[in-house]
C-alpha positions as CSV (number, residue, x, y, z in Angstrom):
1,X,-37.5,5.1,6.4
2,X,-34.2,6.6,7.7
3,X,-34.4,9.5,5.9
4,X,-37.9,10.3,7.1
5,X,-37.7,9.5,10.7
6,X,-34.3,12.1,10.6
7,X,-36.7,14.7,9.5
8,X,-39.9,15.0,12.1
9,X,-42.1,11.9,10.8
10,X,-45.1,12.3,11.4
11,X,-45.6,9.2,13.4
12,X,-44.1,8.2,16.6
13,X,-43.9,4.1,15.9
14,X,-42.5,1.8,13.4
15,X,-44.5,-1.6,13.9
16,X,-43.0,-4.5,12.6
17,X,-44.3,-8.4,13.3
18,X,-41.0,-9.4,14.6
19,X,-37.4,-9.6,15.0
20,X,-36.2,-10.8,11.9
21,X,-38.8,-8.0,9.6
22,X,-37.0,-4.7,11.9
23,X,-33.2,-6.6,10.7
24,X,-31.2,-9.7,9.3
25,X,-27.8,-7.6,9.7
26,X,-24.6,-9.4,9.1
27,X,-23.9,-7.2,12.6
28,X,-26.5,-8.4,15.1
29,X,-25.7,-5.3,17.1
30,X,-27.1,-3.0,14.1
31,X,-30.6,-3.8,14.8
32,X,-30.3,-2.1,18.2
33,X,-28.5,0.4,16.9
34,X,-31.2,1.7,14.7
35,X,-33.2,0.7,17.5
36,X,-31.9,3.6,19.9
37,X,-31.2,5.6,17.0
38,X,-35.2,6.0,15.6
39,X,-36.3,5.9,19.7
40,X,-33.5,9.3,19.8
41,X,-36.1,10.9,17.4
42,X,-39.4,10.5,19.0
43,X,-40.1,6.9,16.9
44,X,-40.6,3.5,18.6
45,X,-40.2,0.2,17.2
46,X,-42.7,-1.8,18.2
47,X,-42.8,-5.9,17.3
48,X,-45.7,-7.9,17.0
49,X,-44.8,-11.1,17.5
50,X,-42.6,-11.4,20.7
51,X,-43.1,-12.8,24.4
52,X,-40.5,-9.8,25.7
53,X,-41.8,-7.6,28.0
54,X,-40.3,-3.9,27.0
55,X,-40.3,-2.8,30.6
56,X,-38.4,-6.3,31.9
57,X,-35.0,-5.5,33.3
58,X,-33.3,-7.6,30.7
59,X,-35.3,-6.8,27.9
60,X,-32.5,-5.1,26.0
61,X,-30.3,-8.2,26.5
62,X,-33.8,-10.4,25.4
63,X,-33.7,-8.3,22.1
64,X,-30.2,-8.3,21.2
65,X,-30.4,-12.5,21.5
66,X,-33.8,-12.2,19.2
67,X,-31.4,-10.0,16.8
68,X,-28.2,-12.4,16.9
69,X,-31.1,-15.3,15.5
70,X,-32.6,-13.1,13.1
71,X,-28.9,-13.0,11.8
72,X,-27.9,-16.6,12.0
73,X,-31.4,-16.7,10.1
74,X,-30.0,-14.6,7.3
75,X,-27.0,-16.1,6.6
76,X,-28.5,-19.9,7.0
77,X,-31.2,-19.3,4.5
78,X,-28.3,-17.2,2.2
79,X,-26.1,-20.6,2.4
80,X,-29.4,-22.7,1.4
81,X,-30.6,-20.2,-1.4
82,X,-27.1,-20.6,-3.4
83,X,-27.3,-24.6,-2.8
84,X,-30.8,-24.8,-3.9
85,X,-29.5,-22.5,-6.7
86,X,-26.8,-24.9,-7.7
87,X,-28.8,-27.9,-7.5
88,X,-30.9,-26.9,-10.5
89,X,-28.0,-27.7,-12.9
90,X,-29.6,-27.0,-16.7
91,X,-32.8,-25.9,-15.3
92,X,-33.1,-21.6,-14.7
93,X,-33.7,-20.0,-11.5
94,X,-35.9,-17.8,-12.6
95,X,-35.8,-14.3,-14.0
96,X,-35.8,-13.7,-18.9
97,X,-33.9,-16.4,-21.0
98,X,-30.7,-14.2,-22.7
99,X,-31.5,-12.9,-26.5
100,X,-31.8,-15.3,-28.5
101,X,-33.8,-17.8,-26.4
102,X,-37.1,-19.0,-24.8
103,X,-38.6,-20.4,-21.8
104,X,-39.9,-23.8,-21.9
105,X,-41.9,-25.3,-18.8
106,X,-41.2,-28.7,-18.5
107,X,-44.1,-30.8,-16.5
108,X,-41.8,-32.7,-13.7
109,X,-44.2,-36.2,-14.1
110,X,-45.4,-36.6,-17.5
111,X,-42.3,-34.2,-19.4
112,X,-45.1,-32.0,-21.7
113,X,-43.5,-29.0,-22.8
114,X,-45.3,-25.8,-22.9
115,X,-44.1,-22.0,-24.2
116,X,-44.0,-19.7,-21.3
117,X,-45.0,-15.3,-22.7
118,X,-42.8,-12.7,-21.5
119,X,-43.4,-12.4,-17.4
120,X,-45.3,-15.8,-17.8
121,X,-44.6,-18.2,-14.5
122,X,-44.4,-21.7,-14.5
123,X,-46.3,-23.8,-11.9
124,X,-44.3,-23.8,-8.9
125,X,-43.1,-27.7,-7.9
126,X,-44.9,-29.1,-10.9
127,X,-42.9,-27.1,-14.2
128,X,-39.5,-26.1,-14.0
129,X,-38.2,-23.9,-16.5
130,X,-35.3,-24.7,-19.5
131,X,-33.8,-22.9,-22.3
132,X,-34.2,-23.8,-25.9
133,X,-33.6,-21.5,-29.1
134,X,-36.3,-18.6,-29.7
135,X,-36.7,-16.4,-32.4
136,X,-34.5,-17.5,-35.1
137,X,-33.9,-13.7,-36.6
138,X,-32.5,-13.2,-33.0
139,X,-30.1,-16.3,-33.0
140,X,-29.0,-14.8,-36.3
141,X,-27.8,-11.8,-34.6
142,X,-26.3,-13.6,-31.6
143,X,-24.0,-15.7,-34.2
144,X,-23.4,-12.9,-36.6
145,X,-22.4,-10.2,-33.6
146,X,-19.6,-13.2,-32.6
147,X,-18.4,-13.6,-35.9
148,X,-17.8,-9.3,-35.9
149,X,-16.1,-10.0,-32.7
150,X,-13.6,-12.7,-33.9
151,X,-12.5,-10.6,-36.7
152,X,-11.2,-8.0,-34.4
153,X,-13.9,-5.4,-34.4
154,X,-14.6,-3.8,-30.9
155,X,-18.0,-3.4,-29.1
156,X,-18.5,-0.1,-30.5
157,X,-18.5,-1.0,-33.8
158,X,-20.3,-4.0,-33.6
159,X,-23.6,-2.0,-31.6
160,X,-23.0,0.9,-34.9
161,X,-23.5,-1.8,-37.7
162,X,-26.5,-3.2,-35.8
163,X,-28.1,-0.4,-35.4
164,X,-27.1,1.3,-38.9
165,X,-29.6,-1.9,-40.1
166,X,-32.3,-1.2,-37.3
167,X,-32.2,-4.4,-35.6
168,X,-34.0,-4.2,-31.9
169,X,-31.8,-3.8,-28.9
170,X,-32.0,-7.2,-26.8
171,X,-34.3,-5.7,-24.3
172,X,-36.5,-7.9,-22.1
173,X,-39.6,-7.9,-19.6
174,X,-40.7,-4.3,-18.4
175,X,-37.8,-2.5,-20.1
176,X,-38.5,-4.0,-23.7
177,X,-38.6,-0.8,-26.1
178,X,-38.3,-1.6,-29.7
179,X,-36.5,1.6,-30.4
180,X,-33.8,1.3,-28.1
181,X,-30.5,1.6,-29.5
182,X,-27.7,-0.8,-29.2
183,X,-24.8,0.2,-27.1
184,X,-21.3,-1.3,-26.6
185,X,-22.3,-2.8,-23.2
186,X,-25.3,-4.6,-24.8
187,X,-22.7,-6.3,-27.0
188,X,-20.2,-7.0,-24.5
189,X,-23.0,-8.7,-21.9
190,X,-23.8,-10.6,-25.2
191,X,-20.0,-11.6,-25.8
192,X,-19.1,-12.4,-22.3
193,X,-22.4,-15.1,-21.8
194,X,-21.0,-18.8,-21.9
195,X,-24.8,-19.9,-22.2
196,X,-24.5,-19.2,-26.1
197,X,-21.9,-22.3,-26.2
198,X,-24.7,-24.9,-24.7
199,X,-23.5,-23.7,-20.9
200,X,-25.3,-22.9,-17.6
201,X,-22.6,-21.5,-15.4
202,X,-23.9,-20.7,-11.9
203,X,-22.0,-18.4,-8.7
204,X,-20.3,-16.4,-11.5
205,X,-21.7,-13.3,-9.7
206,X,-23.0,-13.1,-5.8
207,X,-25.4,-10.3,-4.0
208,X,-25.2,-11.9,-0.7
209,X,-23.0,-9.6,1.4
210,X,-23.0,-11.9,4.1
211,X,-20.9,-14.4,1.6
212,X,-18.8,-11.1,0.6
213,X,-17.9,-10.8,4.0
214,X,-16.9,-14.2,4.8
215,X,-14.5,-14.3,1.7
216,X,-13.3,-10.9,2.7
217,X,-14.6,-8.3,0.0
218,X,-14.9,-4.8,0.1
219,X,-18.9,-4.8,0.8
220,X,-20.4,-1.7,-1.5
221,X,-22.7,-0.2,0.6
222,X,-23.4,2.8,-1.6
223,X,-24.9,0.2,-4.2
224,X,-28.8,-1.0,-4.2
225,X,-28.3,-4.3,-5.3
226,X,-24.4,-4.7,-5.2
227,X,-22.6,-7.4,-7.2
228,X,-19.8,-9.2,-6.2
229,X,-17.5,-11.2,-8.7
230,X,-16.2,-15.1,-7.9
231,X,-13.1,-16.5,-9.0
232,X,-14.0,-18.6,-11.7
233,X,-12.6,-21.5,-9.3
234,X,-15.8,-20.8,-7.7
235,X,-18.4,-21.4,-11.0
236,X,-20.8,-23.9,-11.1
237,X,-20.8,-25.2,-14.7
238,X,-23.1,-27.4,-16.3
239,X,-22.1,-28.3,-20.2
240,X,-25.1,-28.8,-22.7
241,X,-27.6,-27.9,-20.7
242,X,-29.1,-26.3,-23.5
243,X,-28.8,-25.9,-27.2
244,X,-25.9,-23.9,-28.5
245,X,-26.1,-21.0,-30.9
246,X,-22.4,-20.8,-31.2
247,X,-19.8,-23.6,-31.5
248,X,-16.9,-23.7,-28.8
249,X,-14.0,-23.0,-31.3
250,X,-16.1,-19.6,-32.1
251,X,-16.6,-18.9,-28.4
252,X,-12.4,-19.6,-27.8
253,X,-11.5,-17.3,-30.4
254,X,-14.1,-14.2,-29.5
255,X,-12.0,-14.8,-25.5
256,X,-9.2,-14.9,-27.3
257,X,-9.8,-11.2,-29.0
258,X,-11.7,-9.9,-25.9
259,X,-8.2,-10.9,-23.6
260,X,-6.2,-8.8,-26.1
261,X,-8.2,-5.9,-26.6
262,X,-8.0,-5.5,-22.5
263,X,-4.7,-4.1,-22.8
264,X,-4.0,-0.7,-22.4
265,X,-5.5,1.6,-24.9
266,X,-7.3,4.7,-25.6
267,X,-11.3,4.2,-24.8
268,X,-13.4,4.0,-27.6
269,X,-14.8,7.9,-27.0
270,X,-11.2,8.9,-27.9
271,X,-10.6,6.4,-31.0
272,X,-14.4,7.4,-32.8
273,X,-13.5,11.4,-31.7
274,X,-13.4,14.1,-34.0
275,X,-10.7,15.7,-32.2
276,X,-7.4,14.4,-33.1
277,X,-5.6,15.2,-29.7
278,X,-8.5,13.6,-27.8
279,X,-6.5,12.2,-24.8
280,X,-3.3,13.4,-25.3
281,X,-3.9,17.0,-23.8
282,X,-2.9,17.1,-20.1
283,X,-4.3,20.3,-17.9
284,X,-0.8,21.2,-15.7
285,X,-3.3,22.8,-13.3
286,X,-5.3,19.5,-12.0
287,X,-3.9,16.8,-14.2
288,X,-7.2,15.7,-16.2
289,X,-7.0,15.3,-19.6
290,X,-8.5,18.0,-22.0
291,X,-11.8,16.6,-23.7
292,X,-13.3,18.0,-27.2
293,X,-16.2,20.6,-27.0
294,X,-18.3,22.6,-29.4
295,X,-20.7,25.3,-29.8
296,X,-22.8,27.2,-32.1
297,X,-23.6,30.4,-32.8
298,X,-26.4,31.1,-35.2
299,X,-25.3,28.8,-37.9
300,X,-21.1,28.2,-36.8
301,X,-19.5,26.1,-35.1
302,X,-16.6,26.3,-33.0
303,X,-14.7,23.4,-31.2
304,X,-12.7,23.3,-28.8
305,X,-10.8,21.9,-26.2
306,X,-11.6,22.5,-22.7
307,X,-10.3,21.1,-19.4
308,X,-12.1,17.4,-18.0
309,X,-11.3,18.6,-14.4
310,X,-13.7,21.7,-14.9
311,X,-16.2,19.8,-17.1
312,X,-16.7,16.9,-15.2
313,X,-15.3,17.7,-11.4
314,X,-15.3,20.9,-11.1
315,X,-12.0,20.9,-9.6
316,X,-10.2,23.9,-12.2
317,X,-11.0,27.2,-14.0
318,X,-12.5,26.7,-17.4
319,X,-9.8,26.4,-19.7
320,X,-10.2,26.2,-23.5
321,X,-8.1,25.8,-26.3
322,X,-8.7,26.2,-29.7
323,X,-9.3,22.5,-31.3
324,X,-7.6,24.0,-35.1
325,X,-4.8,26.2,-33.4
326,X,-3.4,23.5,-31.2
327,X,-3.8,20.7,-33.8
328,X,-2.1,23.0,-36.8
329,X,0.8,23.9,-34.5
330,X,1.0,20.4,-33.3
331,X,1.9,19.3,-36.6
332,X,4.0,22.1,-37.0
333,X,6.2,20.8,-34.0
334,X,6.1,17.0,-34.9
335,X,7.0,18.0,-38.7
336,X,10.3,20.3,-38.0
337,X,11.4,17.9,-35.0
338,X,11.0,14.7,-37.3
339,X,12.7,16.4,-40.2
340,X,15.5,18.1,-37.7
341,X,18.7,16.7,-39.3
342,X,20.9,15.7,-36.6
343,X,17.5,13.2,-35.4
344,X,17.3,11.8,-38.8
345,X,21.4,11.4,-38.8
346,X,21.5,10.0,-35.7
347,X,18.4,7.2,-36.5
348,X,20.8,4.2,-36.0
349,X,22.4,5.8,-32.6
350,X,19.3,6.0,-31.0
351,X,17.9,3.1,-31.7
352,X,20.7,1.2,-30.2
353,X,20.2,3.6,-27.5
354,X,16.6,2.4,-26.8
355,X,17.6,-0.8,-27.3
356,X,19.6,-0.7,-24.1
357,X,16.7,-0.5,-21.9
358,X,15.0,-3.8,-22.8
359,X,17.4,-6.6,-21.4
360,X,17.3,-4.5,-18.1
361,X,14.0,-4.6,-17.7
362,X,13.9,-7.7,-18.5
363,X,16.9,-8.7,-16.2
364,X,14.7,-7.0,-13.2
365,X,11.8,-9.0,-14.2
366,X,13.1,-12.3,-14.7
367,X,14.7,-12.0,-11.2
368,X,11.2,-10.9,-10.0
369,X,9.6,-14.1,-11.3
370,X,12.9,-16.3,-10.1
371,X,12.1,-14.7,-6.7
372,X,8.3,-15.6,-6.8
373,X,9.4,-18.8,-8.0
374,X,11.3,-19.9,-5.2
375,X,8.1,-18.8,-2.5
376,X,5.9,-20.5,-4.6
377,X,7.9,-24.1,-4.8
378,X,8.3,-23.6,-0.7
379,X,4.4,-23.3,0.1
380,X,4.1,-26.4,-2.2
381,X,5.9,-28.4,-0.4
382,X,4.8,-27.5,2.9
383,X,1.4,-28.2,1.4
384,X,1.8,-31.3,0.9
385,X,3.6,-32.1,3.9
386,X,0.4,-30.8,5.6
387,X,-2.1,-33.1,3.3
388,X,0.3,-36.4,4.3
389,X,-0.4,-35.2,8.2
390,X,-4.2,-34.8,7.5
391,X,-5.7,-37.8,6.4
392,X,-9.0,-38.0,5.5
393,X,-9.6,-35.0,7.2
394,X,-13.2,-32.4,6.2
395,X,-10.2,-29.6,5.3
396,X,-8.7,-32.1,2.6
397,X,-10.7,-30.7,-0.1
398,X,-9.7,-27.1,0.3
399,X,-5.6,-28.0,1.0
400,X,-5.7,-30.0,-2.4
401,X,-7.8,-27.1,-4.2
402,X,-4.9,-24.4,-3.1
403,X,-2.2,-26.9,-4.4
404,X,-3.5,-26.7,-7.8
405,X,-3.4,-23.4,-7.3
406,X,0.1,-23.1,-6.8
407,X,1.2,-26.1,-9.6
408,X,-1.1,-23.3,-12.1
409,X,0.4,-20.2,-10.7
410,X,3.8,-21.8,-11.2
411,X,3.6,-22.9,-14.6
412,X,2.3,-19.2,-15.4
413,X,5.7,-17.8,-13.7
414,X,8.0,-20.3,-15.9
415,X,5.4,-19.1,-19.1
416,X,6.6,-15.5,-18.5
417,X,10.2,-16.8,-18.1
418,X,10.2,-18.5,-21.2
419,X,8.8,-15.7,-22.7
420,X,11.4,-13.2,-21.6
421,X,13.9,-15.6,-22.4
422,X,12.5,-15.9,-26.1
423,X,11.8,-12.2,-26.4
424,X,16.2,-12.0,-25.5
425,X,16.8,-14.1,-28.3
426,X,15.1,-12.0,-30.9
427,X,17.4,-9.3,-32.2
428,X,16.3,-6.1,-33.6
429,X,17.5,-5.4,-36.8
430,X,19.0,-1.8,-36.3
431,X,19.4,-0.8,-40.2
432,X,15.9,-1.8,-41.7
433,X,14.6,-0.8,-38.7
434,X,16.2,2.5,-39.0
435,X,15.0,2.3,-43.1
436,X,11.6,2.4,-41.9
437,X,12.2,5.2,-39.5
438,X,13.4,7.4,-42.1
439,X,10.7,6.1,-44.8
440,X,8.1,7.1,-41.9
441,X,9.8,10.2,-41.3
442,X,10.4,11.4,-44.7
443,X,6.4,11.0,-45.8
444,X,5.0,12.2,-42.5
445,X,3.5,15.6,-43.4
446,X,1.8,13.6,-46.9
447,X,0.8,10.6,-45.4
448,X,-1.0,12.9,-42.7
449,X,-3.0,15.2,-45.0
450,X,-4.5,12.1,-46.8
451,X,-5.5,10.1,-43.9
452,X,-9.0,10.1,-42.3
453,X,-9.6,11.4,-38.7
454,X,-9.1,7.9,-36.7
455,X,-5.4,7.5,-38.5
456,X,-4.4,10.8,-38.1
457,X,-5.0,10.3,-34.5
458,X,-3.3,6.7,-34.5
459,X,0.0,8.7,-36.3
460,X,0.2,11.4,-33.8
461,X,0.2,9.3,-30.9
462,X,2.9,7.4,-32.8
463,X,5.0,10.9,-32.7
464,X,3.8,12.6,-29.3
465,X,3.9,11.1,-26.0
466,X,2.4,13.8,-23.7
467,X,1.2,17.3,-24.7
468,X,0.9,19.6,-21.4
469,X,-1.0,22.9,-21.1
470,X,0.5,25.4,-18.3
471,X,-2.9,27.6,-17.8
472,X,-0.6,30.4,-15.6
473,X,2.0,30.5,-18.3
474,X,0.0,29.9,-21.2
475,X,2.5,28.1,-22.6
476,X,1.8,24.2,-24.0
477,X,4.8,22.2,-23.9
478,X,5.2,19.2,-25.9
479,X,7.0,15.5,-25.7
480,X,7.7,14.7,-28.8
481,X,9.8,11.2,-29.5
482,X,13.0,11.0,-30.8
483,X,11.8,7.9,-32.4
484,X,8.5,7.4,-33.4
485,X,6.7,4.5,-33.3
486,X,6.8,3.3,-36.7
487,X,6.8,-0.7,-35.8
488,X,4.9,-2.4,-33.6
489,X,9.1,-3.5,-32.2
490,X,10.0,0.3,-31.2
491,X,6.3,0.8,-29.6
492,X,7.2,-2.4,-27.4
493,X,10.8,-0.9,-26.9
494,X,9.4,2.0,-25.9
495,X,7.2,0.2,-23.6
496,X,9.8,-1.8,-21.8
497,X,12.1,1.4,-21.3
498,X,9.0,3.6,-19.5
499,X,8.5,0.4,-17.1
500,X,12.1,0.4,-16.9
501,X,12.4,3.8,-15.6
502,X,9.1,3.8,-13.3
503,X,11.4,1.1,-11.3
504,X,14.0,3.4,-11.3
505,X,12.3,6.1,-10.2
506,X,11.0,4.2,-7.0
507,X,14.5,2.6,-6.6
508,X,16.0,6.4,-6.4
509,X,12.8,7.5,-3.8
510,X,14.6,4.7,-1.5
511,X,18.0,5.8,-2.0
512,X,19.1,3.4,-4.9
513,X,18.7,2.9,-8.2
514,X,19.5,4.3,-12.0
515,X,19.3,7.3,-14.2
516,X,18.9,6.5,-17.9
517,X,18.5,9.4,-20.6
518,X,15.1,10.2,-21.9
519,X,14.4,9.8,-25.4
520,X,12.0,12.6,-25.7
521,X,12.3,16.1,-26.5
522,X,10.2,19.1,-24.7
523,X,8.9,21.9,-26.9
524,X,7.0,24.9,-25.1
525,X,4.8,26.8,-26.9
526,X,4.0,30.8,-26.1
């Protein structure tokens, strides 16, 4: 409506029957903002119901009161929505029963159950609606996709199989198509539903912006029908409220594996890639990453790298590179740095170098923790010097509920510490370590040639850091590691000694601080 009254409507009023149908904004002073802003453009709103008289003296006073109740309105009926909402317990507030079950209509006096088709209603205040297990080739699925899940495999992979074996994407009411494919999301909403272990968890997710507001989130504005998370502190659940397809253990171990893969890592577009340096090309120009291309002519193909900040922002030239060029003379470099004498002398040395930079990152982050610590212990006890004060105060509830948030928080602080302190006790084992170095060194170039185009990828990145393309010099300069990554130990050493130096690096913009030598050796190429 906006839009249309900004550009000559052809109408001069907007007739609404009262108050509360012009606005419900959180801001009460929004509706007359609009107000003067449509009456600016020739367009009048005009209300129905309402015993003010427009040409009254304090009419504009009149309609800002009628807009403050239209808001307290709002945000009564969003408070009584979510309790209604919670108050249901096992039964569903409406809306398709997740893949892999049904709706039931339960009569509320005589308990007759009754099948409800897709879109069906029940009969408002004499059904209400459960779940209970639907088509058994579909609860099939649900169990075999979580199985996939606890033996590692990621989202990707999982939707691929499915789909390989033409099983129909979950889709439900109007947007049911029996050809859709399956996509990693699908599988991930799938993964991430508790109601497969026998739970109904309500207020996981909120729409009410008036509730965002109170609890002080960012409202989205530019969204339709925005969604705001709640702190799982905040989830209504209700256990077996309705058959389970899954068992709990099955459930625990598929969080487990989901929690893990959330670490850093290359997305799934630049694991499945053709393109062996997918992610690992940096544009010196803008800063984006290059991303794989190709083209054909006639019956070739070419590919390519070409420059994400031209591809997707628009924000450089259009910069290519030659996908077999770059990739042949990247293992060029990798090959004659790896095999470079004095590196594979000096194995030992620089280990023990690297090796330095873990207890001092760990020293910064223990005393970090100690720090955080000490805070946390303080606000507990004035806590609970303000709970002995209260009573049997209404507030009671809420001071005990951010104690137990502070006894959690703090045994999470003494789990790092104890993990730090463990992680100190373990020491590396410089000359098998150093074996496997050299063993990894000295079959690079063979092991390369006969791996498939996901491991290749997964061995370069365990050799190159950071490849940079200078478009005004022409000229691609490489980081290649002293080291490579050959354990899982010297990837986390490596880890620890790039954190390390990030601190440093801030400690130095304030004046204080380290300088450590890099490990990594720059190669340009003309």
């Amino acid at each position: 409506m906006r839009q249309v009254v900004d550009s000559s409507p052809p109408f001069k009023a907007v007739i609404c029957y009262d108050e509360s149908r012009w606005g419900r904004a959180i801001d009460p002073e929004e509706n007359t903002y609009w107000r003067v802003h449509f009456r600016n453009r020739g367009v009048d709103v005009v209300l129905v119901k309402t015993s003010i008289d427009p040409n009254n003296d304090f009419a504009p006073m009149l309609k800002s009161f009628e807009g403050i109740q239209a808001s307290m309105y709002s945000k009564k009926l969003s408070e009584v929505t979510l309790r209604g909402a919670l108050d249901n317990e096992a039964y569903s507030n409406g809306g398709t029963a997740p893949y892999g079950y049904k709706r039931v209509a339960i009569h509320l006096k005589n308990q007759t159950e009754r099948v409800l088709a897709e879109g069906e209603p029940s009969i408002h205040k004499v059904e209400k609606v459960l779940w209970k297990l639907g088509d058994p080739h579909e609860i099939e699925i649900v169990r075999e996709i979580f199985e996939m899940r606890s033996q590692g495999k990621s989202y990707v992979m999982i939707a691929d199989a499915l789909n390989k074996r033409g099983v129909a994407c979950p889709k439900r009411g109007r947007w049911k198509t029996k050809d859709q494919k399956w996509a990693g999301n699908t599988v991930r909403t799938i993964l991430d539903n508790p109601t497969y272990c026998g739970m109904r968890v309500y207020n996981r997710l909120s729409m009410s912006k008036i509730i965002a507001k109170q609890k002080g989130k960012p409202l989205k504005t530019n969204f339709k029908r925005p969604h705001f998370k709640n702190d799982p502190s905040e989830w209504v659940i209700t256990e077996n409220a309705h058959p389970a397809i899954i068992d709990q253990e099955l459930w625990k171990c598929t969080r487990a594996v989901t929690e893990k893969s959330h670490a850093k890592r290359p997305n799934q577009y630049v694991i499945r890639s053709e393109y062996i340096l997918s992610g690992m090309i940096q544009c010196g120009n803008c800063g984006f990453n290059f991303q794989g291309w190709s083209t054909r002519r006639g019956e070739k193909r070419y590919t390519k790298y070409v420059c994400g900040g031209h591809v997707n922002k628009r924000v450089c030239q259009n910069i290519s590179i030659a996908s077999g060029a770059i990739e042949q003379f990247t293992l060029k470099a990798v090959t004659e740095t790896l095999q470079d004498a004095k590196i594979a002398g000096r194995t030992e040395e620089l280990l023990q170098e690297l090796m330095e930079f873990a207890p001092k990152l760990d020293e910064v982050t223990a005393k970090s923790i100690e720090k955080a610590l000490e805070a946390n212990s303080r606000k507990q006890q004035n806590l609970i010097s303000v709970i002995g004060r209260s009573g049997d105060s209404p507030a009671l509830g809420a001071l005990m509920s951010n104690l137990e948030k502070l006894v959690q928080d703090e045994k999470d602080l003494k789990a790092q510490l104890q993990t730090i302190a463990d992680d100190g006790h373990k020491k590396l084992e410089v000359h098998s370590t150093a074996d496997l170095v050299r063993n990894f060194i000295d079959n690079f170039e063979q092991t390369y040639h006969e791996l498939p185009p996901d491991e290749k990828k997964t061995i370069m990145r365990k050799c190159v850091s950071k490849i940079v393309f200078d478009p005004s010099k022409k000229v691609v300069h490489f980081a290649i590691r002293r080291i490579p990554t050959a354990t899982q130990v010297i990837e986390k050493l490596y880890t620890k000694k790039e954190a390390l130096m990030q601190k440093c690096m801030s400690a130095e913009s304030s004046g204080g601080g380290i300088r450590t030598p890099d490990t990594r050796i720059m190669i340009p190429l003309l």
